[in-house]
C-alpha positions in Angstrom: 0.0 0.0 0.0 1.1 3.3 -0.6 2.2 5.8 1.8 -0.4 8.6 2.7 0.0 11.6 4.9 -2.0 12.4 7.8 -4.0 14.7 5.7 -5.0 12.7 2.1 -5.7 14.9 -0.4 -8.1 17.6 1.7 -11.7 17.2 0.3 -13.4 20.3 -1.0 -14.5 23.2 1.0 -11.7 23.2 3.4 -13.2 22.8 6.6 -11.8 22.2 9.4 -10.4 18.0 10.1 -12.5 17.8 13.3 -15.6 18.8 11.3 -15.0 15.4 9.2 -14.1 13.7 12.3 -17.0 14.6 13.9 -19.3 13.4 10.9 -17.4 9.8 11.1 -18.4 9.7 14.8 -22.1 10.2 14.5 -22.0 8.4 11.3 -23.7 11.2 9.6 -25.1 10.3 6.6 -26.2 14.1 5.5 -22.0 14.6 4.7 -21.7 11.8 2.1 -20.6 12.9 -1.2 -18.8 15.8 0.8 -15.9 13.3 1.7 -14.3 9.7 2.8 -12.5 8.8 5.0 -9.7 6.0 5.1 -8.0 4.2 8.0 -5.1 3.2 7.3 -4.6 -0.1 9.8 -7.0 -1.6 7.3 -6.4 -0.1 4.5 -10.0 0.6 3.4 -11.9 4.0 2.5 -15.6 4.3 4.0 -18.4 6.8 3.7 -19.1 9.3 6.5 -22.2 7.2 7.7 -20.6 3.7 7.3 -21.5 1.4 9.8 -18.4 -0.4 10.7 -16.4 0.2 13.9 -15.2 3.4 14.7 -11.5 3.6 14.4 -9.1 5.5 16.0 -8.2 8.9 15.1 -4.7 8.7 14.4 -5.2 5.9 11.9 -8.0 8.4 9.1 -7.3 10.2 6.3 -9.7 12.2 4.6 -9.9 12.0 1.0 -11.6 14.5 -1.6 -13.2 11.4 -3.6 -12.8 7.7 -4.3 -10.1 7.8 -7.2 -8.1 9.9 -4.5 -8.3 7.1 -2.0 -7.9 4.7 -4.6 -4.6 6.2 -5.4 -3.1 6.2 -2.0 -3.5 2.6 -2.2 -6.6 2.1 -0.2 -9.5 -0.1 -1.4 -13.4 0.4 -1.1 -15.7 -1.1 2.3 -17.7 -3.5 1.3 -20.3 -2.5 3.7 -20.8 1.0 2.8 -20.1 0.4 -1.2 -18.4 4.2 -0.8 -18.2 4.2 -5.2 -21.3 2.8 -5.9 -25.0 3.2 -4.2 -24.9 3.7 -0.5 -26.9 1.3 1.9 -28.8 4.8 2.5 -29.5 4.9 -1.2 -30.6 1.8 -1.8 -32.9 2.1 1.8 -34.4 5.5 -0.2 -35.0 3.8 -3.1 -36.9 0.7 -1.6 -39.2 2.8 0.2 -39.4 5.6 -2.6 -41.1 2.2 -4.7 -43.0 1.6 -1.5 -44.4 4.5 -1.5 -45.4 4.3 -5.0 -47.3 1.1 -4.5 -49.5 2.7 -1.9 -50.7 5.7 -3.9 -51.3 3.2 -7.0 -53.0 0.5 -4.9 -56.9 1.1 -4.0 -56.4 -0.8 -0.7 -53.3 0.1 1.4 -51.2 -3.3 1.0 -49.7 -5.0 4.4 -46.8 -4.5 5.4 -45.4 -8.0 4.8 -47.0 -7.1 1.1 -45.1 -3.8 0.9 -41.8 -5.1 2.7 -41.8 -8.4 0.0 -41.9 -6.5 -3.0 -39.0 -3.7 -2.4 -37.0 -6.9 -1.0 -36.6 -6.1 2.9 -37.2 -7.6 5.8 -41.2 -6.1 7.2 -39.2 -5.1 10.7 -36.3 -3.5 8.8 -39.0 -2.4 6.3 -41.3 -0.5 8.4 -38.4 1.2 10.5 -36.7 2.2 7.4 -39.5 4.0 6.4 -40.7 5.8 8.8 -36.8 7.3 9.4 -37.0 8.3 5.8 -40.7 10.0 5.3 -41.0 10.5 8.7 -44.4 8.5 8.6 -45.2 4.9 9.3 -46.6 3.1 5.9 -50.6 3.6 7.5 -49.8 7.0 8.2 -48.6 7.7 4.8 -51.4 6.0 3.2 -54.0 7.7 5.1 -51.7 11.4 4.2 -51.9 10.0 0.3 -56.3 9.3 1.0 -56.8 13.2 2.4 -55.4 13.9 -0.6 -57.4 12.5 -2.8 -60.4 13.4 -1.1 -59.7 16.6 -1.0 -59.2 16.8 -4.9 -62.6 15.1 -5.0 -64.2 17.3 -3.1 -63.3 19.8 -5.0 -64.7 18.5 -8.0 -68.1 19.4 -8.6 -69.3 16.2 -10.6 -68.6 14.5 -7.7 -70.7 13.8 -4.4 -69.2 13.4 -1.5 -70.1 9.7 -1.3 -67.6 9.0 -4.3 -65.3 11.1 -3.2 -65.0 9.0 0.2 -65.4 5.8 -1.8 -62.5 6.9 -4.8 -60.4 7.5 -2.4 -60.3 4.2 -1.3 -62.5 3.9 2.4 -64.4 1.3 2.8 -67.3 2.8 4.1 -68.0 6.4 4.4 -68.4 5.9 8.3 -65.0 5.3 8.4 -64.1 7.8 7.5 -66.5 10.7 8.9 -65.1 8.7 12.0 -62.1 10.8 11.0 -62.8 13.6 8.6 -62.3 16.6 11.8 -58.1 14.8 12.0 -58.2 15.0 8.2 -59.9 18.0 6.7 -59.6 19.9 9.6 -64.1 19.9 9.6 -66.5 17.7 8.2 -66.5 16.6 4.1 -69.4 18.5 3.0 -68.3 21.7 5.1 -64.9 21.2 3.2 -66.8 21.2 -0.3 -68.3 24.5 0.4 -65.4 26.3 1.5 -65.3 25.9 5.0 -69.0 26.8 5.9 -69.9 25.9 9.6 -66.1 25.8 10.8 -64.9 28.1 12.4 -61.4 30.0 12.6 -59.9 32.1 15.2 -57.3 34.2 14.5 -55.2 37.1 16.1 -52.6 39.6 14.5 -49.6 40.9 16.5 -46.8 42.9 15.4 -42.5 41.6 15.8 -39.6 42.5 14.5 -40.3 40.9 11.2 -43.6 42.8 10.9 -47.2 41.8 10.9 -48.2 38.0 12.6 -51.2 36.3 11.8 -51.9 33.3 13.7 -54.9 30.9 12.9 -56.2 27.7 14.9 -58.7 25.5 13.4 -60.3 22.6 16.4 -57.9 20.7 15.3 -54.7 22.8 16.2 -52.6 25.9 14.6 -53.4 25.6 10.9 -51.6 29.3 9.8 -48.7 31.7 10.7 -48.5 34.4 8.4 -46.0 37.0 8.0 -45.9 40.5 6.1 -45.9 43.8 6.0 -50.2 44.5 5.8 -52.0 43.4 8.5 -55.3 43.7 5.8 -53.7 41.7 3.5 -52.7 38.5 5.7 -56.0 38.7 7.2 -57.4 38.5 3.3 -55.1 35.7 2.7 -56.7 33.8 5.9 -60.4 34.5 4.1 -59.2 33.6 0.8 -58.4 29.9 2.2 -60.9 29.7 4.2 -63.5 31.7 1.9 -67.2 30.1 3.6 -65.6 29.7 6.7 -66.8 31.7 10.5 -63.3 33.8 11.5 -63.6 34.7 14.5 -61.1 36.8 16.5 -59.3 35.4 19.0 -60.1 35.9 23.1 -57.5 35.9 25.4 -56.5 32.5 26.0 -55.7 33.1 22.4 -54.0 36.1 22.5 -51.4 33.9 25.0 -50.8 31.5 22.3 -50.0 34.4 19.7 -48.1 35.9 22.5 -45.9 32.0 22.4 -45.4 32.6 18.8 -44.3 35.6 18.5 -42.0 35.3 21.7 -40.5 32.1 19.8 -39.6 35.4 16.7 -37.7 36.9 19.0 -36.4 34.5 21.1 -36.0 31.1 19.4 -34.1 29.4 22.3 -37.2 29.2 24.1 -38.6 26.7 21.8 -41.9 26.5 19.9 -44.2 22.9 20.5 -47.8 23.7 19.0 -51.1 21.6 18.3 -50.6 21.8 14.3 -53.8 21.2 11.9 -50.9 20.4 8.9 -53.0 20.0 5.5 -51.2 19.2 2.3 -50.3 16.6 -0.1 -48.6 13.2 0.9 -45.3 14.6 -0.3 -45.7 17.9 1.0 -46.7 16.6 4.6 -43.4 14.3 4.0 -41.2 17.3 3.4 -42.9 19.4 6.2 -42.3 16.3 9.2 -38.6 16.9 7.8 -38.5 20.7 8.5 -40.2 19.5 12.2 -36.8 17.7 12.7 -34.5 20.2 11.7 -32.8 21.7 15.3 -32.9 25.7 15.8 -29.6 26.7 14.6 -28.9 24.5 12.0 -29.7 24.6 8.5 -30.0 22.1 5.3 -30.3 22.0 1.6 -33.3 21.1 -0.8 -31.3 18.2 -1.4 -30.5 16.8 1.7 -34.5 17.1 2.6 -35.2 15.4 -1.2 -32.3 12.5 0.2 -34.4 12.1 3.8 -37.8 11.7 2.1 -36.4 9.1 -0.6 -36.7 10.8 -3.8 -33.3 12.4 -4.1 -34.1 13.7 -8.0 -37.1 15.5 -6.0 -35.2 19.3 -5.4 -37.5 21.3 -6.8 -40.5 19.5 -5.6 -39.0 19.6 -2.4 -38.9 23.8 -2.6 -42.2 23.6 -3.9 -43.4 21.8 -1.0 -41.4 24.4 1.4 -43.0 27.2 -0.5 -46.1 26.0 -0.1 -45.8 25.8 3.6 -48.4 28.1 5.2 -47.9 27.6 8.9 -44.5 29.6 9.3 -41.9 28.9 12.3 -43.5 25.8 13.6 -43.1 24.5 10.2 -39.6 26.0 9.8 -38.9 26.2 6.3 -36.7 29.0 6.8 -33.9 26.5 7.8 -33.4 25.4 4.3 -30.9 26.9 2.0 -29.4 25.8 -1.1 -26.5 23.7 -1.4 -23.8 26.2 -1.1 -25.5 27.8 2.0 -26.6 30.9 0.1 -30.2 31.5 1.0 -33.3 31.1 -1.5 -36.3 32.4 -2.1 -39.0 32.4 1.0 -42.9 32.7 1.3 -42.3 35.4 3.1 -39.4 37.6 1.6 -35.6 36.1 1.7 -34.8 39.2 4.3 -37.4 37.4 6.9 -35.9 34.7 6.8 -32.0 36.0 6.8 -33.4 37.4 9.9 -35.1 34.0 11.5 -31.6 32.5 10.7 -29.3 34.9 12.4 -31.5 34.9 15.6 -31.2 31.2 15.6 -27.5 31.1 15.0 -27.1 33.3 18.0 -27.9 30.3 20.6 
């Protein structure tokens, strides 16, 4: 084997050796394709999130890619496959197909079903992907129904009845059982535009300018932020067009008061009832923003990588601009992959601002 320094060939960026180090030790995943590391007692080169035993420090080398590992003599784990698809990859892929099968199937599949035809085991299966979308297989399905329901029930040709039915419940008990948990009110209320529900809704002032925060029963199902206090306010009606707002009392002035305290302070921490309504995807991208800690930021990538569909980037800043409950749902935290910040709901200077209160703790 050929002699290497300390060093390797430095990967690109330059940052600091203990940052790569510190990736290696929590086996993070998120830096592969950033580096690889090598240890030369083995003579093998592994990807950040490889599985195998830790070595010891004095015995890595970080290398830029694999043909520079290669090169210093070192040959690829055959556990991590660092120069071809990652464990991770393949893991995305399986459940990206799972996840397919669902929204083509009119009866969600079992498990066993769904775990035999991507090739896993069920156990490995089902905590696979609930790591990746962030939803266990029933949840996802039951995501992927409210959305087709909704769609139907947008569609005047169609009665409610159908809608239930086309979107694959068995029974339209069933799923009135549920409708409050998935359309926030009942199906026919939805139809209409939200007549009999009923909104509250407060708006406060913070340093980033008008608030508007909106509760449904079910839990917060809006934070808006501008400049117009009239024009959030119209936003609100616009979504809600048939629906009762109703301004808030104050118990609910408290809960504004939380939000907007969670602006200025984001240390303190934000953990709210949410009424989250979207598409499968989109509800897959949001429980990704959920997890992302105060402080830190990722790329449209990384989040397309988490939910399984890395070729998804765009749909994946769709999703985030399509977000309407801000903070809680913090798709401020997401940048593009050289850290420059994108476009946001909200204005890119909002969120320049959210991110440098954050960095501050």
């Amino acid at each position: 084997m050929r002699p290497v320094k300390q060093n390797g060939t430095r990967p690109s960026g330059h940052a600091d050796e203990s940052q790569y180090w510190d990736a290696v030790v929590r086996r993070d995943t998120a830096s592969e394709g950033q580096f690889f590391y090598a240890v030369k007692s083995t003579g093998i080169y592994c990807r950040p999130g490889c599985p195998s035993r830790l070595p010891k420090r004095e015995n890595v080398a970080f290398f830029s890619d694999c043909q520079a590992a290669e090169t210093a003599g070192f040959r690829a784990c055959k556990r991590c496959n660092p120069n071809g698809v990652s464990i991770s990859g393949k893991s995305a892929a399986a459940v990206s197909e799972a996840c397919r099968l669902i929204e083509t199937s009119e009866e969600l599949p079992k498990l066993d079903t769904l775990a035999d035809a991507v090739g896993i085991s069920p156990f490995h299966f089902h905590r696979q992907f609930k790591a990746i979308t962030g939803l266990t297989p029933k949840a996802y399905a039951a995501a992927h129904r409210a959305k087709t329901v909704r769609a139907a029930l947008t569609d005047p040709q169609s009665t409610v009845t159908q809608a239930i039915y086309d979107a694959g419940y068995n029974s339209s008990s069933r799923f009135y059982e549920k409708s409050t948990a998935t359309l926030g009110m009942t199906p026919t209320a939805y139809r209409n535009g939200g007549v009999g529900a009923e909104i509250r809704f407060a708006i406060a002032e913070c340093s980033l300018g008008s608030i508007l925060v909106a509760c449904s029963e079910k839990g917060v199902c809006a934070i808006l932020l501008g400049d117009d206090p009239d024009t959030l306010a119209r936003d609100l009606q616009d979504r809600f067009s048939k629906a009762r707002l109703v301004g808030g009392d104050a118990v609910f002035e408290q809960l504004v008061s939380q939000v907007v305290g969670f602006v200025e302070t984001p240390g303190i921490g934000l953990d709210l009832p949410l009424d989250i309504r979207g598409t499968a995807f989109q509800q897959r991208v949001w429980q990704v923003l959920r997890e992302i800690p105060v402080g830190q930021t990722v790329s449209y990538a990384e989040i397309a990588e988490r939910i399984g569909e890395p070729k998804a980037v765009r749909a994946v800043a769709q999703a985030c601009g399509a977000n309407k409950i801000a903070i809680a749902v913090p798709c401020h935290r997401v940048v593009r992959t050289d850290g420059a910040l994108s476009g946001y709901r909200w204005g890119v200077e909002r969120k320049r601002a959210l991110l440098e209160k954050e960095a501050q703790i």
